[in-house]
Structures are given as C-alpha cells and as structure tokens.
Residue frames relative to the residue before (quaternion, step in Angstrom):
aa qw qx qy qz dx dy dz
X 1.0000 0.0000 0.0000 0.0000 0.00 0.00 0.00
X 0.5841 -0.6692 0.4098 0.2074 3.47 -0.86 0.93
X 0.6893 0.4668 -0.2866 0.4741 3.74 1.15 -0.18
X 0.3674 0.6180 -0.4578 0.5230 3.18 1.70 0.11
X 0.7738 0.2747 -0.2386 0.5185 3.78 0.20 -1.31
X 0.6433 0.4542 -0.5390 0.2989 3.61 0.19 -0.68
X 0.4810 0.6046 -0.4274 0.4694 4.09 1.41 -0.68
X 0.7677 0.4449 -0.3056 0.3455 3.48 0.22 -1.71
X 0.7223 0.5219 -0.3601 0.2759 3.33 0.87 -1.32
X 0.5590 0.5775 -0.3878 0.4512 3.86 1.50 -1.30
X 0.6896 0.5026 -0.3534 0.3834 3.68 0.62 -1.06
X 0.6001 0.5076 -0.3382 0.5175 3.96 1.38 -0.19
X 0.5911 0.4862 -0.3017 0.5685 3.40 1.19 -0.98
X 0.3097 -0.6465 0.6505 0.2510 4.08 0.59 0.07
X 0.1957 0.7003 -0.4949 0.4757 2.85 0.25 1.77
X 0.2392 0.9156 -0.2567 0.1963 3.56 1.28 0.97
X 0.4665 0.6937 -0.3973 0.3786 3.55 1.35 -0.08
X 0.5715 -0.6597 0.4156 0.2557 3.35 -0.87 0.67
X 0.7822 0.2250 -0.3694 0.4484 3.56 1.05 -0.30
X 0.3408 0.6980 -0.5263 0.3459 3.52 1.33 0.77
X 0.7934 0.3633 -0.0509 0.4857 3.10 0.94 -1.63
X 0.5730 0.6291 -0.3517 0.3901 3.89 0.82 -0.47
X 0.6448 0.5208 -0.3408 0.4437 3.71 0.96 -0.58
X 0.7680 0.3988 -0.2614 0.4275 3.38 0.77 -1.10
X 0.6774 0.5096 -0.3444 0.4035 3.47 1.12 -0.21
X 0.7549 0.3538 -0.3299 0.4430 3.12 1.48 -0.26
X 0.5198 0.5092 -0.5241 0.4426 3.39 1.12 0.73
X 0.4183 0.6767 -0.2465 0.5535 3.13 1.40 -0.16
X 0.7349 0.2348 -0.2372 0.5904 3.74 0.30 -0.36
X 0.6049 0.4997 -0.3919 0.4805 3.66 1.15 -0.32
X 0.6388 0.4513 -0.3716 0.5002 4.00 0.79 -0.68
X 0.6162 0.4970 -0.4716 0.3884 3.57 0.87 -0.70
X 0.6279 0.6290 -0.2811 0.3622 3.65 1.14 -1.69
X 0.6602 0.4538 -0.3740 0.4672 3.99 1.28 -0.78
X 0.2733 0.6267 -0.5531 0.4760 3.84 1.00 0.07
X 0.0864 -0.6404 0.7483 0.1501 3.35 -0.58 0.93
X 0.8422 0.4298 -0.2173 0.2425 3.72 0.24 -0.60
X 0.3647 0.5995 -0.3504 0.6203 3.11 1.65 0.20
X 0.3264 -0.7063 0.6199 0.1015 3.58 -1.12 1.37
X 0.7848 -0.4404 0.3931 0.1889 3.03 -1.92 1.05
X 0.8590 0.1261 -0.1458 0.4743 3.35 0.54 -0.74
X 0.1869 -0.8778 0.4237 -0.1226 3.14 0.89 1.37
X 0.2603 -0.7574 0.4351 0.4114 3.93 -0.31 -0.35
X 0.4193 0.7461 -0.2102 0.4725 3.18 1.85 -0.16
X 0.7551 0.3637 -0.0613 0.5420 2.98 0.61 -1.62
X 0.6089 0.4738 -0.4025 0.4928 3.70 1.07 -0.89
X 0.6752 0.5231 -0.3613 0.3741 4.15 0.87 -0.84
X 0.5417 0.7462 -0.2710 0.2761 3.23 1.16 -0.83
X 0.7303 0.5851 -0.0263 0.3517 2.50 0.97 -2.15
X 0.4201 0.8052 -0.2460 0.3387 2.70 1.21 -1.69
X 0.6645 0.5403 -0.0413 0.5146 3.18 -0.12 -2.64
X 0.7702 0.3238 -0.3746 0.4020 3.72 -0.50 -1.00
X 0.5767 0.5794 -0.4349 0.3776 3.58 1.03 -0.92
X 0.6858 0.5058 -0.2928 0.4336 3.58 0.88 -1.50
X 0.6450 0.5370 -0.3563 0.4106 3.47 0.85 -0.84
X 0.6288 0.6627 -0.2003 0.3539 3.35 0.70 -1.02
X 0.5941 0.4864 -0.1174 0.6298 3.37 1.51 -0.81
X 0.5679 0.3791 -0.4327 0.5887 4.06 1.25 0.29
X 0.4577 -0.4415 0.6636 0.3941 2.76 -1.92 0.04
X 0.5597 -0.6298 0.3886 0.3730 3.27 -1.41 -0.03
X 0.6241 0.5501 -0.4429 0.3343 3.35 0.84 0.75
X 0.2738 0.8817 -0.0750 0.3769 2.55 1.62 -0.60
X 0.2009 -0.7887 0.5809 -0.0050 4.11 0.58 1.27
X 0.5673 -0.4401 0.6807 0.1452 2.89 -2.14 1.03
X 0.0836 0.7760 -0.5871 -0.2147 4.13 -0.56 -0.05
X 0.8836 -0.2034 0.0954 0.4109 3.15 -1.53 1.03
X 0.7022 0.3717 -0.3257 0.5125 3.91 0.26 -1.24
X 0.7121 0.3520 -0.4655 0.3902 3.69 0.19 -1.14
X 0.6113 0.5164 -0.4947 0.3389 3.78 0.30 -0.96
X 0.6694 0.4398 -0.3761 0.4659 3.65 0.03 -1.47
X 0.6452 0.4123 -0.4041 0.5005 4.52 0.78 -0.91
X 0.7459 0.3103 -0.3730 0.4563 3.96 0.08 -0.80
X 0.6622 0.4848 -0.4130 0.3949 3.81 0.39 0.03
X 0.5347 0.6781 -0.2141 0.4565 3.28 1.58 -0.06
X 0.5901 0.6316 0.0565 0.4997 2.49 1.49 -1.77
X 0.7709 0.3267 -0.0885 0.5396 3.62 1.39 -1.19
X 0.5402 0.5420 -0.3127 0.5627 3.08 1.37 -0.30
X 0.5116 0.6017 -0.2711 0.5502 3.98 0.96 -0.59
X 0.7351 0.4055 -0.2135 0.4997 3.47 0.37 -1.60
X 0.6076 0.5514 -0.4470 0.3563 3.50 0.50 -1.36
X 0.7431 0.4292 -0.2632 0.4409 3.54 0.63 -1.79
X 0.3489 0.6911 -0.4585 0.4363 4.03 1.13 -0.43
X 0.7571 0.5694 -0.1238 0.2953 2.84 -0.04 -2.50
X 0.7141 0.6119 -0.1333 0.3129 3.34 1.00 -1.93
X 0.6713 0.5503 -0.1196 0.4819 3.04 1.35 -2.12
X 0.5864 0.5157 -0.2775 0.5596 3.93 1.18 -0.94
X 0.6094 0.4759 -0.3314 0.5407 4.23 0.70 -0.65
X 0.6637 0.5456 -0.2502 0.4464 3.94 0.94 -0.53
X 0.8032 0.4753 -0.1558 0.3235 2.80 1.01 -1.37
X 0.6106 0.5600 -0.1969 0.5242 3.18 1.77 -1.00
C-alpha cells in the first residue's frame, strides 16, 4: 500500500513534525480499518496505531528525534511486510 512508503519515504526525507507525518498515518490506519477482512488485531494495524497514539500526545510542531524515527521506520517496515504477508494470504 502506498501510505506505507509515502510515511517511510517523508521519515528519510527528515521529515519529522507531527503534522507532516500524522495525516498520512492516520488515513493510513483508516484504509487498513475499511478491510472488512483483515482482523483487528492485525500486527500492522496494532503498529500503526500504536504511532498515532504517540503522535497524538505532540503538538504539531513538535519533531520525532533521531531514536523515534530510526524506531517508527522499523516499526513501518514490519507492518508493511505484516500488511503484505495478510494481502497473500487472503
């Protein structure tokens, strides 16, 4: 899914403000959520979420430093292959 990379790529571009990155992840957890067939406790959906929680707790100026970026690209990179392995299976 394209909001997987369009996240990963901004977060490479040091792109790190919360309201850079907070939209696409939560439309992003919303396209995953219309999957009627994809389950609830998804590892995808559980990483996603996760993130939006942490975001949610910034202001929106507010920057990602260096540890979270290198942890939520991890994190997306996990989900992506989650995300990927669930599209195969179904």
């Amino acid at each position: 899914m394209q909001l997987f990379i369009t996240v990963m790529d901004k977060l490479r571009l040091e792109i790190r403000a919360m309201d850079e990155i907070q939209p696409d992840l939560r439309e992003l957890m919303e396209t995953m959520n219309r999957m009627s067939n994809m389950p609830p406790d998804s590892e995808a959906k559980d990483k996603v979420s996760l993130w939006l929680t942490t975001l949610s707790s910034m202001s929106a100026s507010d920057e990602l430093d260096d540890s979270q970026v290198r942890q939520m690209l991890f994190d997306l990179e996990s989900a992506y292959n989650a995300f990927n392995r669930f599209l195969h299976s179904s």
